[in-house]
C-alpha positions in Angstrom: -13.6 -39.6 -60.6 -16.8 -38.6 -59.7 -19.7 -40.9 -60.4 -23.0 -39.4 -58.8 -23.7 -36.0 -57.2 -25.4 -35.3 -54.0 -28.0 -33.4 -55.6 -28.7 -37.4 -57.5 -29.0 -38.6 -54.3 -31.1 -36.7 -52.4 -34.0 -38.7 -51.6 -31.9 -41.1 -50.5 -30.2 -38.7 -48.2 -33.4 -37.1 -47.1 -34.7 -41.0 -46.0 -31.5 -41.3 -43.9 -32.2 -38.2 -42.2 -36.3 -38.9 -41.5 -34.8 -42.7 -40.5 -32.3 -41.5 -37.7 -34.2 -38.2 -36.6 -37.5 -39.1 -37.0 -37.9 -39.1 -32.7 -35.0 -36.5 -32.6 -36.5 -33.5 -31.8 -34.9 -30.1 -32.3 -33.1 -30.5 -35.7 -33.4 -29.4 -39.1 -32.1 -30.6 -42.5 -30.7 -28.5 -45.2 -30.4 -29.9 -48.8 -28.7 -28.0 -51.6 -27.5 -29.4 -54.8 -24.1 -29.6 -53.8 -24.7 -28.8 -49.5 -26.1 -31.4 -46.8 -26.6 -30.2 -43.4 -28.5 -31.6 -40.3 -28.3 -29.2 -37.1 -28.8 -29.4 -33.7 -31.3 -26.2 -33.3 -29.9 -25.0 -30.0 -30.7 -21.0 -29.1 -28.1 -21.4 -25.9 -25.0 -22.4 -28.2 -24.0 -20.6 -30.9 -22.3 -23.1 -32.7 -24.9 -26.0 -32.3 -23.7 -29.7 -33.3 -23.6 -30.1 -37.0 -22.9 -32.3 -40.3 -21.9 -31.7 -43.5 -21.4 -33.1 -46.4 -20.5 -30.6 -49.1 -19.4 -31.6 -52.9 -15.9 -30.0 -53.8 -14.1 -30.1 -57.1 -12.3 -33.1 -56.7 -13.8 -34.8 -53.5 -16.5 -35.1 -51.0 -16.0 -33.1 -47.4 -17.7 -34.7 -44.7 -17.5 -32.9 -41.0 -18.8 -33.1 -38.1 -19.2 -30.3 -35.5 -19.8 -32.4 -32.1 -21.4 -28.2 -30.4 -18.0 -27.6 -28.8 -15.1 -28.2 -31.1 -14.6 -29.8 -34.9 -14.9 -33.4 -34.0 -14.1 -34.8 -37.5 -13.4 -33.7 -40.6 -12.6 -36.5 -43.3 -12.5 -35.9 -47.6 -13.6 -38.8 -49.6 -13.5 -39.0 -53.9 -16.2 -41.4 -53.6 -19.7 -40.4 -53.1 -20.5 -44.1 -51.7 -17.4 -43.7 -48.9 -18.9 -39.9 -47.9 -22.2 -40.9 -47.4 -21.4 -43.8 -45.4 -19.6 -41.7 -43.2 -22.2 -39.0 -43.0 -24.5 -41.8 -42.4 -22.4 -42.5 -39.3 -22.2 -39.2 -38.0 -25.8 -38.9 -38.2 -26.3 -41.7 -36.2 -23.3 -40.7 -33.7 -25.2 -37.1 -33.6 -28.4 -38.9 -32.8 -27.0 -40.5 -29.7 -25.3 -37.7 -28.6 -28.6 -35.9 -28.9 -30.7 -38.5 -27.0 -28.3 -38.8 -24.2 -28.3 -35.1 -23.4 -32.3 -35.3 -23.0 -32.1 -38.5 -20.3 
């Protein structure tokens, strides 16, 4: 059962995203009531890295798009679980981000 919604949580979401990205450059955040995205703003690749976190019916769909192939796509009920995933993709993105700059 659903507990909380991710529209509930968004200024917690939006913290987690200033947190990781704040010296991340070339990203943007998307918040909807029921759609988070951060993406990699990237004019040379048409499908730039991305994450989601969308609320379904029943469950939580977190995914990660690594720019080249789905990476990771994972359900969760909980909205705890999800957003301790998304939390970790953001922070996997981050990386991968930074060490494509160096």
């Amino acid at each position: 059962m659903i507990n909380t919604s991710i529209e509930s949580s968004q200024i917690k979401i939006e913290n987690l995203y200033k947190s990781i990205f704040s010296d991340t450059p070339n990203t943007n955040f998307i918040f909807k009531s029921d759609y988070v995205c951060i993406i990699h703003i990237d004019t040379s690749n048409s499908d730039p890295a991305t994450i989601e976190i969308i609320e379904q019916e029943e469950h939580y769909k977190v995914s990660y798009w690594d720019g080249y192939s789905l990476a990771e796509v994972v359900y969760e009920k909980d909205l705890v679980k999800a957003l301790k995933l998304f939390k970790r993709f953001a922070r996997k993105l981050s990386k991968n981000l930074k060490k494509s700059w160096d």
